[in-house]
Structure formats: structure tokens, C-alpha cells
C-alpha positions as CSV (number, residue, x, y, z in Angstrom):
1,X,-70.7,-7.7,55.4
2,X,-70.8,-10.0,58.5
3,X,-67.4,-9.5,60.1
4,X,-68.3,-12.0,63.0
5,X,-66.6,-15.0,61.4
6,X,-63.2,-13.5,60.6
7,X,-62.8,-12.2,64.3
8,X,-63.5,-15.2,65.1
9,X,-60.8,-17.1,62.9
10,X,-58.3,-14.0,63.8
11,X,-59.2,-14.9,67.8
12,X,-58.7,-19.0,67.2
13,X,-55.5,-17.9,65.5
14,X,-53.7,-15.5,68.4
15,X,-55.4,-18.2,70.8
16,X,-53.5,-20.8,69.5
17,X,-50.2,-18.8,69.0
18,X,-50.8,-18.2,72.7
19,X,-51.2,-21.6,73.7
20,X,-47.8,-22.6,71.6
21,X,-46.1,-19.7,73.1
22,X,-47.0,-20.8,76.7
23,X,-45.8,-24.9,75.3
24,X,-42.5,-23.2,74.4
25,X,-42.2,-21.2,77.4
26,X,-42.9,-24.2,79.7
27,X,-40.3,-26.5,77.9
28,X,-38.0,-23.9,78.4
29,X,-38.8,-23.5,82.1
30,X,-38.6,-27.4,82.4
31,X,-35.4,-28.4,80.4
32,X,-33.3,-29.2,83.4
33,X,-34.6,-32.7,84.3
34,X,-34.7,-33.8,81.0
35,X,-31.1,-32.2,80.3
36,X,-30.1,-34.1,83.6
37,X,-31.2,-37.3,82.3
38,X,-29.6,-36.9,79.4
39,X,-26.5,-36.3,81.1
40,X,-26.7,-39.3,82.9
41,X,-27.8,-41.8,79.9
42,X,-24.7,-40.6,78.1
43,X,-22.1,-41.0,80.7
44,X,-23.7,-45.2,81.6
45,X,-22.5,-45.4,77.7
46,X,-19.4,-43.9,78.1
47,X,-16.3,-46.0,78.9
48,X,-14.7,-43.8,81.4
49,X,-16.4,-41.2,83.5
50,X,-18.0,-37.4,82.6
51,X,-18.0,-34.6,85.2
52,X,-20.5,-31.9,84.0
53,X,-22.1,-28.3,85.3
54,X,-24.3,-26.4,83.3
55,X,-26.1,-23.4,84.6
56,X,-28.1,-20.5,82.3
57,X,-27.4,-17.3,84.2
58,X,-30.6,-16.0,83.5
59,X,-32.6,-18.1,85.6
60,X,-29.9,-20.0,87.5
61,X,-31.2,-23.3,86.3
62,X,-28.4,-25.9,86.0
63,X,-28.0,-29.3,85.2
64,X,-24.7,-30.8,87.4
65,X,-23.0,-34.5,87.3
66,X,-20.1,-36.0,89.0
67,X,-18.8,-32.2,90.3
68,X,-18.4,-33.4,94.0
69,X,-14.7,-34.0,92.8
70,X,-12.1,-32.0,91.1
71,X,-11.6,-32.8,87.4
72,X,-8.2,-32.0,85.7
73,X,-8.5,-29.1,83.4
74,X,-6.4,-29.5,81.0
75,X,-5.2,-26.5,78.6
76,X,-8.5,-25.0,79.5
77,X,-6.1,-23.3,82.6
78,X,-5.3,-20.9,79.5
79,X,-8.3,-19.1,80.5
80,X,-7.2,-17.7,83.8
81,X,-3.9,-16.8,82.3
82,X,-5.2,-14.6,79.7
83,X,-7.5,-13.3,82.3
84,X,-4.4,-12.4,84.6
85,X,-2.4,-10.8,81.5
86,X,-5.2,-8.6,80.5
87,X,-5.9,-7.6,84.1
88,X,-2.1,-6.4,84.2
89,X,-2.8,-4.1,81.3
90,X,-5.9,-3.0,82.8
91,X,-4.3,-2.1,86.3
92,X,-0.5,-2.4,86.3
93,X,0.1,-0.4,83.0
94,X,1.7,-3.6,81.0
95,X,2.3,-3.0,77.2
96,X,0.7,-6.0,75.5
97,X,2.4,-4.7,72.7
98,X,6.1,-5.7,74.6
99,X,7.4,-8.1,72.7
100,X,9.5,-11.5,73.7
101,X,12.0,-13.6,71.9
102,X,11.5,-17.1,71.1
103,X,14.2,-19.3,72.6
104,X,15.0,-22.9,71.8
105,X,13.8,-23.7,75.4
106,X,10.8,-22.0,74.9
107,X,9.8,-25.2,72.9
108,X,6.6,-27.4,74.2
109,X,5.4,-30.5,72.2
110,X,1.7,-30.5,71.4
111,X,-0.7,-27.9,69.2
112,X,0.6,-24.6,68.0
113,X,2.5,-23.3,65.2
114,X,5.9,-21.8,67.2
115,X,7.1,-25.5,67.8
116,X,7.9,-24.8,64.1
117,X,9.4,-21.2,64.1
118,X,13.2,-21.2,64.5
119,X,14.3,-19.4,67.9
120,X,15.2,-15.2,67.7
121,X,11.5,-14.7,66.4
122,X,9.7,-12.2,68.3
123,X,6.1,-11.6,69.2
124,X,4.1,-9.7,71.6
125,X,2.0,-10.4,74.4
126,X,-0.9,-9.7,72.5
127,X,-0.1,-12.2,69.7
128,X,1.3,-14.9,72.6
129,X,-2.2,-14.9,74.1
130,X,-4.2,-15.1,71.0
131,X,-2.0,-18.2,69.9
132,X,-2.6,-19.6,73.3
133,X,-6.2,-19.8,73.6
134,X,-6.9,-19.9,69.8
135,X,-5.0,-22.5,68.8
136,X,-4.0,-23.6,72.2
137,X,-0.7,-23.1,71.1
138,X,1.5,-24.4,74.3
139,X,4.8,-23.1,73.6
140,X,3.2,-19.1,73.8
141,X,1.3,-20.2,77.0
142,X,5.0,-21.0,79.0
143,X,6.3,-17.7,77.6
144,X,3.8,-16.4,78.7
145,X,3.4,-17.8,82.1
146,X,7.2,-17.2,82.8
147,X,7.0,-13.6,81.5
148,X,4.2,-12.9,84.3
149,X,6.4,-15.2,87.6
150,X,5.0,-18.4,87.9
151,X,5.0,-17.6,91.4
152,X,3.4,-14.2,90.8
153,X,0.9,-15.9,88.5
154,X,-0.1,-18.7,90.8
155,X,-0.9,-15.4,93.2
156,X,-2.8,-14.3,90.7
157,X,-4.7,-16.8,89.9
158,X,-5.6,-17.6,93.5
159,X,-7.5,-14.1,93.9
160,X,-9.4,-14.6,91.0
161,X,-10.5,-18.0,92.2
162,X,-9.9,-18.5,95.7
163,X,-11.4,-21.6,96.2
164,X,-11.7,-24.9,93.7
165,X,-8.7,-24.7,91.5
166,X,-5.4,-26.4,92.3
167,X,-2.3,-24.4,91.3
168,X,-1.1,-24.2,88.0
169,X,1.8,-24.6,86.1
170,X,3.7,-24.6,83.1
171,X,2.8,-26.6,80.2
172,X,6.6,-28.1,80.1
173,X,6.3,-28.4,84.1
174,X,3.5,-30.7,83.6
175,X,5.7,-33.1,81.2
176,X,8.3,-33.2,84.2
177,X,6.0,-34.0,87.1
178,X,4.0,-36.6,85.3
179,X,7.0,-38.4,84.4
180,X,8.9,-38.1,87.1
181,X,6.0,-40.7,88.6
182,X,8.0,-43.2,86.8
183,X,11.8,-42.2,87.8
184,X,13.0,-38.9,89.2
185,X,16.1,-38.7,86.9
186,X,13.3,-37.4,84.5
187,X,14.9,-34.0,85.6
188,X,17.9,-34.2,83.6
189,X,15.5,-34.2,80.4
190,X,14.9,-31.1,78.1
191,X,12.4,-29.7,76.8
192,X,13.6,-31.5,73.3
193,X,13.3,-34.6,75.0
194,X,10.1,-34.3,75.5
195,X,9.2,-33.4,72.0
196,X,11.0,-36.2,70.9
197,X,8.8,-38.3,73.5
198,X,6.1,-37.0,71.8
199,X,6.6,-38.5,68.3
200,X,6.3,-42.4,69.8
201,X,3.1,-43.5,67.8
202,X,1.5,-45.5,71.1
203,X,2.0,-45.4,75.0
204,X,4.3,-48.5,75.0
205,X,6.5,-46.7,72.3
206,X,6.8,-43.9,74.7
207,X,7.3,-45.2,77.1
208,X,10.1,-47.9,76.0
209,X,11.9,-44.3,74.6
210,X,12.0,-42.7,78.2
211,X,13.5,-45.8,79.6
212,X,16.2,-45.2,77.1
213,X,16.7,-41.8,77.5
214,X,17.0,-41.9,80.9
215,X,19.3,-45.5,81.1
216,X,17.3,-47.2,83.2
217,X,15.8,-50.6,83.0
218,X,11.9,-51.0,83.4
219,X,12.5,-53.3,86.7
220,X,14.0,-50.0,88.0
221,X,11.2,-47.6,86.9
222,X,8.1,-46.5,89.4
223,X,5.2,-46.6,87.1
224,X,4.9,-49.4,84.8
225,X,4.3,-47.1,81.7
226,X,2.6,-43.2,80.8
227,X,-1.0,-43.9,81.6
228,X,0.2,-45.3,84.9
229,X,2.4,-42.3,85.3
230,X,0.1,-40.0,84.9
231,X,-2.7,-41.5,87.0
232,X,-0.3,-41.2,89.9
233,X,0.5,-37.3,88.5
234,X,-3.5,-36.3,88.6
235,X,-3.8,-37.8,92.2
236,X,-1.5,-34.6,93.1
237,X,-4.4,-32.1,92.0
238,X,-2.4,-29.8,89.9
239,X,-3.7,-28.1,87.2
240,X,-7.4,-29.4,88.2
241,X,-10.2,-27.5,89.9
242,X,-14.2,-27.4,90.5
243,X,-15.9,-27.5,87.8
244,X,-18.4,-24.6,89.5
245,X,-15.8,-23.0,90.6
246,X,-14.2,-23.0,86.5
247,X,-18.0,-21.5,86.7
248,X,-18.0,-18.9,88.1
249,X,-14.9,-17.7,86.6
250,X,-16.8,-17.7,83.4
251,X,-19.9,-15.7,84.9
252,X,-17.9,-13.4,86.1
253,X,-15.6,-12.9,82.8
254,X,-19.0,-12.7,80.3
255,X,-20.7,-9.9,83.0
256,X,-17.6,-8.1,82.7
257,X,-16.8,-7.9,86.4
258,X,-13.0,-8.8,85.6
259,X,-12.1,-7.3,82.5
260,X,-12.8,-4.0,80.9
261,X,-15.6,-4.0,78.0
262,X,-12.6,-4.1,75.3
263,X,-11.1,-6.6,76.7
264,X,-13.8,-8.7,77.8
265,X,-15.0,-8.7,74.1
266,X,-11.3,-9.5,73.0
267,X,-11.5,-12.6,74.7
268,X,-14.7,-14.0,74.4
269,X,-13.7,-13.4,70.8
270,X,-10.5,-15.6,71.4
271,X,-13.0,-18.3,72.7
272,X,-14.9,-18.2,70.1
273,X,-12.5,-18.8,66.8
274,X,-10.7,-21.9,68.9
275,X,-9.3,-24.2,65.9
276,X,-9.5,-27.1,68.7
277,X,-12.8,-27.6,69.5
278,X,-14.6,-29.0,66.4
279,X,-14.9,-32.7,67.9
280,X,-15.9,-31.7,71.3
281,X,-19.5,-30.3,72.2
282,X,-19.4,-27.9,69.1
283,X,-19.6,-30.8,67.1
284,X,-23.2,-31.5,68.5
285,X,-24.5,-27.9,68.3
286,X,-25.5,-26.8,64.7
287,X,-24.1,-24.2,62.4
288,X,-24.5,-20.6,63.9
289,X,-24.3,-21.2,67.3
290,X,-22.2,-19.4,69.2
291,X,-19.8,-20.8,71.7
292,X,-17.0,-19.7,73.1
293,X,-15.2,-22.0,74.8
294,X,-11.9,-23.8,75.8
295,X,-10.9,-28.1,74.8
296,X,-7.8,-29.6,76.8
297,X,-6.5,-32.7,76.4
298,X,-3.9,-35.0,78.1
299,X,-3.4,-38.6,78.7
300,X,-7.2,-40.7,79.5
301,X,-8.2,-36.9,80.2
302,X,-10.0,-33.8,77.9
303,X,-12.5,-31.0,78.9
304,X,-14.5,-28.4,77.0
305,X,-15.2,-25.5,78.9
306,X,-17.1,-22.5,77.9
307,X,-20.3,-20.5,77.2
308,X,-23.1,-20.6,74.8
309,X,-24.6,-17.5,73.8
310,X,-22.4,-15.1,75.3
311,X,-23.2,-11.8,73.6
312,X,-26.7,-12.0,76.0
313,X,-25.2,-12.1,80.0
314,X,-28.6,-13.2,80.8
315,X,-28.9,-15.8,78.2
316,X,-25.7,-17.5,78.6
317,X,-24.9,-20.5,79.6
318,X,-22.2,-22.2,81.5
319,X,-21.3,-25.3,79.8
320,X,-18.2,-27.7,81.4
321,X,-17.6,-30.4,80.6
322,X,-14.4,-33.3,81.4
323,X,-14.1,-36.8,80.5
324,X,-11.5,-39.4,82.4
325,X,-10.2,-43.1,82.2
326,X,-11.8,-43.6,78.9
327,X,-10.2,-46.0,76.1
328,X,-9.8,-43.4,73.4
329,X,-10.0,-39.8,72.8
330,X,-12.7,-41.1,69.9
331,X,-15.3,-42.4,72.3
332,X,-14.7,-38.9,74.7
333,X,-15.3,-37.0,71.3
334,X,-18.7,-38.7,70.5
335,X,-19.4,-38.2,74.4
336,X,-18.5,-34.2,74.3
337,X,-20.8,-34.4,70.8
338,X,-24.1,-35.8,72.5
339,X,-23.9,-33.0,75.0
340,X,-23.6,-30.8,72.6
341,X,-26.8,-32.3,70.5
342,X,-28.4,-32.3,74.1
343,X,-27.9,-28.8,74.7
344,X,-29.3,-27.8,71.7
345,X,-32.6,-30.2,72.4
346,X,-32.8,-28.3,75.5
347,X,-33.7,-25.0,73.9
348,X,-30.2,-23.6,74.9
349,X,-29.1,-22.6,71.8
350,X,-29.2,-19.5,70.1
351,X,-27.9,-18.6,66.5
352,X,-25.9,-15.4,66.0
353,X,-23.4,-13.6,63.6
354,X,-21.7,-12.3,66.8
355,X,-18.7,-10.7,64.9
356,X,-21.0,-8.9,62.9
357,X,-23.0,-7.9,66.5
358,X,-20.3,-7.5,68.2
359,X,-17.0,-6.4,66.5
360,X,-14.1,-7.3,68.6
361,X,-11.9,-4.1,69.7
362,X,-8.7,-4.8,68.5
363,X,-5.5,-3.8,69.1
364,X,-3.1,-1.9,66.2
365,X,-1.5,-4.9,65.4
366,X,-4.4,-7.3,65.8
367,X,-5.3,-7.3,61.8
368,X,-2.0,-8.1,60.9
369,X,-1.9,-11.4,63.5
370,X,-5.2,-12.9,61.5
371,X,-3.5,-12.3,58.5
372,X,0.1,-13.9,59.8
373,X,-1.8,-17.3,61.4
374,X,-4.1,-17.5,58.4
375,X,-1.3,-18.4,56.0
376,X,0.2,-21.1,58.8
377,X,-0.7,-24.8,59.4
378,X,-2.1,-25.8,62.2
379,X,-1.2,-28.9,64.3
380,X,-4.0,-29.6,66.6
381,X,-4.1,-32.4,69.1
């Protein structure tokens, strides 16, 4: 039997899996340029401005657009604040399992499920931190950022990043220093005020309440209305940062150099069940992929922050990603959803069933808070 002819069809056949291995491997080596691009095209159809850094800590290739400037972050500042509880576990002895009351000041208008608990409930640090990143609930964030000193967390917060991120404050803090922009009797306001602020169906509607509630006439008022007010807030750099910097912060957290393993793991679990994020980038990236990340969102301003294929270190990726000045959330969205369809055209996306991979250590009572949010509504932004 001549046996010439099938080596040769076996060799043509490895020769040209070799060939379309190299292809792959030279797309992959190249995807920056056309990933910058990319970038680029979608932000000169974009009505307002996108800051973006991506970076694959494997090779250190990264893509990087409009990040001379500081970008405001958003509820994506949640992140350093479960970092700085966990590290008080880790090295100060704190009992996560410590629980707090809910108190009608407590209150914050926007997405969570404890703006609908009557005050004297209590839940533990454990359960605050999951509701803050998960479903970016912002009532558990304050409770949890006065629990920890907002002095002592600012501190905090510095050390981990010491340079790129503006300070940080409460979520109800944010409500007084934006509005003070238009009169500074905002401070006699409560927190209910706000909420109440926060059922006007437009800006104008808002803003015509705040006059009223305050008792002053719109000749007498700073800004001419929110969006102004908070224009003249974001000038003032709080609660915004480098979008590297928010980088390395995320390098750092997925190669376990802040955190222990379990809690490392905890969190990047956190990241990746957000019920927030489904019109952002992950809207672009298909089924499977896994991405655990961070949305915010505030007046003409919204980011999505996080990293693709975190259960690999070396395959990650550091995806951030703001948006600013646009006309509506809607277009930002569509925005947020090309990048993520980019990414994935990149060759930066991996499928995974990382809680089957990677089972997240949990704590006693961890169980029994997916079963308590599972049978609550959500109320997303």
C-alpha cells in the first residue's frame, strides 16, 4: 500500500492548521490599532464625549482615549469602598458579620431595594456591601461609608490609590454639593427631600420643585437649572479620578495583591452578578462572557468599569469606560454597547462558567442573602 499520499494530505492538513494558527496569533498580537480606531469612530458618533483605557495584563497592550483628564466616576467609587471594608477584615479584625440598623436618614434616592425597607431593619456589613456593588444599592453604600469615618475612609482610599482619584464622598453628600451650585440654602434639605426631588419626571420638573422647597425665586438661584448645577459640581473633581489610575486599582485587586484569595474571589463575584450593567458594554459582548465590572450613572454622566476574563490574571483585561455631555442616557447606552461588540471583535473575549470554575467562598450567612434579594424587586436606574 503506498502510504506516500496520505502523509502527504495529513502534512497539507497540520500545514494549514499552522498557518491559521499563526493568522490567529497575529490578529491577536495586532488588535490594538484596530481596537483604537474603533474607539475613535464610535466616540465622532457619539453626542457627548467618551474617555476610555483598555489594557490586557498579559501583554500590556492597551487601547487609551480621551484619559489626559479626569472623568467622574460615578457609583463605580463603590469599588474602593468594598475594597477598604474587606481590607479591615483582613487586617484590623472587623466582624463583617456586625450588623447596623437602618435609620430613616439612612435613606438615598436612586437603585436599591432598602429605600423600600421601613427603618429598625438590620443587616450586616457583609450583606451592605453585596447590596452596594450588586445592585448598586446607594442607601447600603452611605451606611457603609459612615460606619468606616468618612474621614477615615477618604484615608483609606488615598493609600490604595495615591495618585488620580479625587476624594470621595457619600452618595447623599453628592445630592447636597451639586445642588448647592444653584443656592446654598440647599443645606436645610433632608435626605427625603431629595427623594422627593427625585420623582420630578424631567430636569425642568426638578428643578421648578427645588425652587419651591427652598422659597426662593429662580432670579435668586445660581445655576439656571440641574444640568447646569451639576456641570458647576463636576468642575470641583469630587468623586472623579484617572481612568489608569481606576486601572490599576483593578490589576491590583484581580492579582490578588489587596485582598486575600477569599476575598478577592468574593468580590470579583460581586462584580460579576451586577443587576445594573445590562445596557452598558455587556450589552455588546455575547452570552458567556465574563465580566465583572461596575456602571454609574449621574446627570449627562455614566461609566462602566471592570474586567473581562478575570478568572485568568494574565488574560484579563482592563476595560473603563465614561461617557459625558451627551443628550440621553439612550445614546450613552448604544455607545457603552459598540465597545462592548468591539471588544469582542478584538479577540478579547473569552467564555466561561466561572461560578462553576471558580466557586465563590462565602460567608455563613451568604446563602441566605441570595435567597432574601432573590424574592425582592429591583429598582435600577
Amino acid at each position: 500500500m503506498n502510504l506516500q499520499p496520505i502523509f502527504s494530505q495529513a502534512g497539507a492538513a497540520l500545514l494549514a492548521l499552522f498557518v491559521l494558527s499563526l493568522g490567529s496569533v497575529a490578529q491577536a498580537d495586532d488588535w490594538s490599532p484596530t481596537l483604537q480606531k474603533e474607539i475613535e469612530r464610535i466616540d465622532r458618533t457619539f453626542s457627548g464625549d467618551l474617555g476610555v483605557y483598555i489594557r490586557h495584563l498579559g501583554t500590556g497592550q492597551k487601547v487609551s482615549h480621551n484619559i489626559d483628564q479626569d472623568w467622574y466616576l460615578a457609583s463605580t467609587v463603590k469599588i474602593p469602598l468594598a475594597i477598604v471594608l474587606m481590607q479591615r477584615a483582613e487586617n484590623e479584625g472587623l466582624d463583617l458579620e456586625q450588623k447596623l440598623t437602618l435609620r430613616a436618614a439612612d435613606y438615598v434616592d436612586g437603585t436599591g431595594d432598602l429605600l423600600w425597607v421601613d427603618p429598625g431593619a438590620r443587616y450586616s456589613l457583609e450583606e451592605l456591601n453585596r447590596r452596594s456593588i450588586v445592585d448598586s444599592d446607594s442607601t447600603a453604600t452611605d451606611m457603609l461609608i459612615r460606619f468606616l469615618g468618612e474621614k477615615s475612609f477618604g484615608e483609606d482610599v488615598a493609600r490604595l490609590v495615591p495618585e488620580g482619584l479625587g476624594p470621595i464622598t457619600t452618595i447623599l453628600q453628592v445630592r447636597y454639593d451639586a445642588y448647592r451650585e444653584v443656592h446654598p440654602s440647599v443645606s436645610v434639605l433632608t435626605n427625603r427631600d431629595f427623594i422627593d426631588l427625585k420623582t420630578a419626571r424631567t430636569y425642568q420638573a426638578r428643578y421648578d420643585m427645588l425652587l419651591k422647597k427652598l422659597n426662593i425665586t429662580a432670579r435668586e438661584a445660581d445655576a439656571k437649572g440641574v444640568r447646569e448645577a451639576f456641570e458647576r459640581y463636576y468642575q470641583r473633581g469630587i468623586n472623579s479620578g484617572s481612568l489608569e489610575a481606576f486601572g490599576a486599582l483593578l490589576e491590583q485587586l484581580v492579582r490578588g495583591e489587596l485582598l486575600n484569595d477569599a476575598h478577592t474571589d468574593q468580590l470579583l463575584g460581586y462584580l460579576s452578578e451586577i443587576t445594573t450593567g445590562d445596557h452598558r458594554i455587556a450589552g455588546g459582548l455575547p452570552a458567556g462572557t465574563h465580566f465583572a465590572h461596575k456602571t454609574g450613572t449621574q446627570v449627562a454622566r455614566s461609566c462602566d468599569i471592570g474586567l473581562l476574563n478575570p478568572q485568568a490574571p494574565d488574560e484579563a483585561v482592563i476595560v473603563a469606560v465614561c461617557a459625558r455631555d451627551y443628550a440621553a442616557l439612550s445614546e450613552a447606552e448604544r455607545a457603552y454597547q459598540a465597545i462592548g461588540n468591539a471588544l469582542h471583535e478584538s479577540g478579547l473575549t473569552r467564555t466561561v462558567d466561572y461560578k462553576a470554575r471558580h466557586p465563590i467562598p462565602n460567608s455563613p450567612n451568604h446563602a441566605r442573602l441570595i435567597s432574601n434579594n432573590s424574592n425582592q424587586p429591583r429598582h435600577n436606574q
